[in-house]
N, C-alpha and C positions, 0 to 999 in steps of 0.2 A: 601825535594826537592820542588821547588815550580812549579806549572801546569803549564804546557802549557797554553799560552795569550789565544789560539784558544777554551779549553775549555771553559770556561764563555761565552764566543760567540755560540758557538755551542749550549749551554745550553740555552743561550735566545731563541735562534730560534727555537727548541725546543719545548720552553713553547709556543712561540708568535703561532708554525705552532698548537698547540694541542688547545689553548685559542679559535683560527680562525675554525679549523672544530668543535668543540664543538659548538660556536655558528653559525656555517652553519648549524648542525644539527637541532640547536632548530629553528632556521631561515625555513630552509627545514619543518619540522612535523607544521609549524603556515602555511605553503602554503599549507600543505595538508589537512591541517581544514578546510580552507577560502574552496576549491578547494572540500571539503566533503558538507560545507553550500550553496555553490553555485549549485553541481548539486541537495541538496534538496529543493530550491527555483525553479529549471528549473521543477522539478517533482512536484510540486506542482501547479506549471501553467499549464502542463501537462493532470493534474488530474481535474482541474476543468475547463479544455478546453473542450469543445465536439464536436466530430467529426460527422457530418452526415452519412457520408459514412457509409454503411450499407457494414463489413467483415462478415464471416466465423469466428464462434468461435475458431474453432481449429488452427486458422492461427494464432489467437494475441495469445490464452493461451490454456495450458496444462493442464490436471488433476493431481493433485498432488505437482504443485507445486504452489510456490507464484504467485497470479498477477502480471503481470508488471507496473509499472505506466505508460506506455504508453498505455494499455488497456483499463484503468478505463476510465468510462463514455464512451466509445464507442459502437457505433451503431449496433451488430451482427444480427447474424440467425443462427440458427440450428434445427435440427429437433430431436425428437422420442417419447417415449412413459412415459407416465406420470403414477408413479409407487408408488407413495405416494402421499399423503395429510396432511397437518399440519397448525394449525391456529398461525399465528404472534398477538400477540396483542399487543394496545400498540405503533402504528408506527404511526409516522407523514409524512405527504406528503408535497410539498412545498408549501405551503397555512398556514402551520402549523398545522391543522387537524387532530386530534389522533382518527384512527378508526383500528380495527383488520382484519390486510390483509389475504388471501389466498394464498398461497406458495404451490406449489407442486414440486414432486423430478422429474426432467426430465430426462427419461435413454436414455443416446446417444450413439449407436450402442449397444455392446453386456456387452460393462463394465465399460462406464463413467455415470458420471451424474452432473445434476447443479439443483441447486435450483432457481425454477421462481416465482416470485410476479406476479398474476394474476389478481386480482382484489380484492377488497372487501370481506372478509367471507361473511359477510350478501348477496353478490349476489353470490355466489357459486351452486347456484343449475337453475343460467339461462344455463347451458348447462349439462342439465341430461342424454345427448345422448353420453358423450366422455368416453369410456371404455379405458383399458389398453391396449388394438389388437388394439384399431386408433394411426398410425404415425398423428401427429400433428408439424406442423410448427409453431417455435416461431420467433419472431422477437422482440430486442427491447433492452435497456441500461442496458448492463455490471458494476456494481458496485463493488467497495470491500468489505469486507467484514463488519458486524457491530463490535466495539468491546465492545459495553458496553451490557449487559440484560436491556431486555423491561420488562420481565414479567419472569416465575420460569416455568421451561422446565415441561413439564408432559404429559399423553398419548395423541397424538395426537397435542401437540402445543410443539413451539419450543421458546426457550427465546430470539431470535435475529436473523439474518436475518447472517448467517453463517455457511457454511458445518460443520465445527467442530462437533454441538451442534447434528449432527444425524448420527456423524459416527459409530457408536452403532448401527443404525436398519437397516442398508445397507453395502454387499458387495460390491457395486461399487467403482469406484474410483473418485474422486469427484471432481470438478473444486472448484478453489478458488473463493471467491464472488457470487454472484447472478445475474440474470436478470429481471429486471421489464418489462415484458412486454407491450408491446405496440402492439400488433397482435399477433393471433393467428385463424392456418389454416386448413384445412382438404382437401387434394383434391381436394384443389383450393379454397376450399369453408370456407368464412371468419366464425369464431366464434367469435360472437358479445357478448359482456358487456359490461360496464364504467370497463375504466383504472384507474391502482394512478398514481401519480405521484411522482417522488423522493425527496425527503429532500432536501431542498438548500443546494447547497454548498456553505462551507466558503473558504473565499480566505485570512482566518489571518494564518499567517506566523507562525508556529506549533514552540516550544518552544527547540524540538532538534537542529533548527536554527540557536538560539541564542545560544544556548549549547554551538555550532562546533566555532560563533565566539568569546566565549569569553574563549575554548583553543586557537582561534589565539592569543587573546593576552595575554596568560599565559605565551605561549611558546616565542613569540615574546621581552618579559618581561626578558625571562631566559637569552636569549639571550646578551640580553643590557648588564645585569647584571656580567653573564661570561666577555663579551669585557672591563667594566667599573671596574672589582677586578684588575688587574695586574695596571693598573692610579691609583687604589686609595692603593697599597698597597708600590707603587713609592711613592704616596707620605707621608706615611704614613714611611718611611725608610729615605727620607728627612729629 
């Protein structure tokens, strides 16, 4: 018996409606790349923006969890009690300058904590009068975290400038990144050193970047390819 005229027609259309969303999809996933590269390009201008404005720690970030990029490099304050001691070595400041910083565990209220750069080990002992019973006011730039080792973790020094590397010798619960400070207060009353200062940042365009646009154009690729098999297989039956 010979088919109905209508099936072959129906059949085309068929393939043509299945060809068309197949390649809407790879179309779709190359905008959601582009659309992944673009907001890590906004984050990264973000991140090497600095804000003056002097926040409240707890308002931009939480303990425990990720920094946000909207955080980093910004201006905070918080206060409490400085509960550890640990020597960084090994850290360059923006000058370039490789000297071993001062880092103490700062406990904020009854169960957080952050990690502050305070100044130079070698001038750690211009304030012999700060015990663990003084609230101390810090003030000064939020960073993220480090991720490479300076130096090999051991009693009392830590190999990088990240909570990670001391969650071993504290209960608290710990913010992400660090603060270099830039003041520090007691009752009004300034406590004086030389500050660091942080590590230039770079503003080269980090390599996940490229990563996200070169699935744009894998997926964008599949695409062509899907819409250009049913032409070449027309003409390939010619």
């Amino acid at each position: 018996m010979t088919p109905p005229a209508s099936k072959p027609l129906a059949s085309k259309l068929a393939q043509g409606v299945a060809v068309i969303s197949i390649a809407a999809i790879f179309i779709s996933l190359g905008i959601w790349q582009l659309d992944r590269a673009r907001a890590l390009k906004e984050s990264l201008v973000v991140a090497t923006t600095i804000d003056k404005n002097i926040v409240a720690l707890d308002s931009i970030s939480q303990p425990r969890e990720s920094l946000p990029p909207a955080a980093m490099n910004r201006m905070v304050k918080t206060s409490g009690h400085y509960v550890a001691d640990f020597k960084a070595p090994n850290q360059s400041d923006n000058q370039g300058v490789v000297s071993d910083w001062q880092v103490s565990l700062l406990q904020i209220g009854t169960s957080s904590g952050i990690l502050v750069v305070r100044g130079l080990w070698a001038d750690r002992l211009l304030n012999p009068d700060i015990s663990q019973s003084m609230v101390i006011d810090v003030t000064g730039q939020l960073h993220a975290r480090q991720d490479s080792d300076q130096s090999e973790n051991s009693a009392g020094v830590i190999s990088r400038l990240d909570s990670a590397v001391i969650v071993g010798t504290t209960d608290l619960d710990l913010f992400d990144g660090y603060i270099i400070a830039t003041g520090e207060s007691h009752r009004g009353q300034e406590l004086l050193r030389p500050r660091t200062t942080p590590e230039k940042q770079s503003s080269r365009i980090p390599g996940f970047y490229w990563q996200h646009l070169s699935y744009v154009v894998i997926w964008w690729l599949m695409a062509g390819v899907v819409l250009y098999l049913p032409l070449y297989r027309r003409k390939v039956d010619l």
